[in-house]
N, C-alpha and C positions, 0 to 999 in steps of 0.2 A: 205898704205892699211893695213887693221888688220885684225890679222889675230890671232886665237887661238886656241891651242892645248892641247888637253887632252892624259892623258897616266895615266896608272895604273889600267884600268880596267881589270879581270881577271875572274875567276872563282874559287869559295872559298865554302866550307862548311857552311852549319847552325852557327853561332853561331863566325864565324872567322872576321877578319878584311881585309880591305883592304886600301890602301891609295891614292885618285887618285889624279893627279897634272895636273895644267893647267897652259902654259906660253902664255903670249899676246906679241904680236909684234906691233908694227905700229900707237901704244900708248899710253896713261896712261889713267885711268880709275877710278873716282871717286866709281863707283859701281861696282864689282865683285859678280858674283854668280851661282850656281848648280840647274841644272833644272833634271828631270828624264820622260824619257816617255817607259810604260809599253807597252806589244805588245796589238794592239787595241785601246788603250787609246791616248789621247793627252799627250803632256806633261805638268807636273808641277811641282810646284817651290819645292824646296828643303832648301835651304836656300842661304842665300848672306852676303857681309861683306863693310861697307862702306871702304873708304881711311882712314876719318878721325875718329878717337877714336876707328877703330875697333870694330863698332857697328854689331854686327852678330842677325841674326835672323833667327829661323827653322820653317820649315811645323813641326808642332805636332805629327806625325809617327817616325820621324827623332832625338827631343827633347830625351838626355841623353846619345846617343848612336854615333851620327856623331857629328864633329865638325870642324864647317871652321876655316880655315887661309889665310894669306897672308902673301909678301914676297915681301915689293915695291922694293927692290934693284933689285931682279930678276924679277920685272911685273910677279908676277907668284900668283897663286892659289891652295889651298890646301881643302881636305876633307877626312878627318881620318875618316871612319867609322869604328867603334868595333859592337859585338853582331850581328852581319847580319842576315838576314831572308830570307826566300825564298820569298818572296812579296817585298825585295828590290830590285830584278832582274828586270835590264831595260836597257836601253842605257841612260848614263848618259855627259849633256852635260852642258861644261862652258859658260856662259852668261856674258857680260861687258857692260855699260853702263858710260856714261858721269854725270850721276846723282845715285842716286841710285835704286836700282836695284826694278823692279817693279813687282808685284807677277804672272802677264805676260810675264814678259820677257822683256831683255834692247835691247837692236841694233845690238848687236854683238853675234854670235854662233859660237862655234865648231862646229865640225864633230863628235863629243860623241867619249865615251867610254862603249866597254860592261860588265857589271857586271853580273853575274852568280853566283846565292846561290843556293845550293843543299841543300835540305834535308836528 
């Protein structure tokens, strides 16, 4: 069964960083990646990171400021975001997929993590 965990969401200032991490269990994952949903909104994509070549791609709000990783020894997931906004405030949740990861969403969800930027 897979199963995925997010942790490191927090509450931070304008302008701070945060780092969250995501570990998967139950198996390996060609496509990894970070979704966000605002209150009201749906959610959407944030960015993803293939297996292979460590191919990363961002939503354009996100470009210069976050940046994924991975960690195949630990099946785990990373997203250092720097410069934070009050518009980056959401629940922020890890996505997994067998292929990679599709601007919808792959098969597999966490439970989110909450992010909080004050002004």
């Amino acid at each position: 069964q897979v199963h995925l965990a997010e942790t490191g969401g927090d509450v931070v200032q304008a302008g701070g960083s945060l780092r969250l991490s995501c570990v998967a269990n139950g198996g390996t994952f060609n496509g990894m990646g970070w979704f966000r949903q605002f209150p009201g909104k749906e959610r959407e994509y944030v960015a993803a990171m293939g297996r292979e070549h460590y191919t990363a791609t961002y939503t354009d709000s996100v470009k210069g400021r976050f940046t994924i990783s991975r960690d195949m020894s630990l099946n785990a997931l990373f997203l250092q975001m720097n410069n934070l906004k009050p518009e980056d405030t959401g629940v922020y949740y890890c996505n997994a997929d067998a292929v990679m990861i599709p601007r919808v969403g792959g098969a597999y969800w966490g439970q989110g993590t909450q992010v909080v930027v004050s002004s």
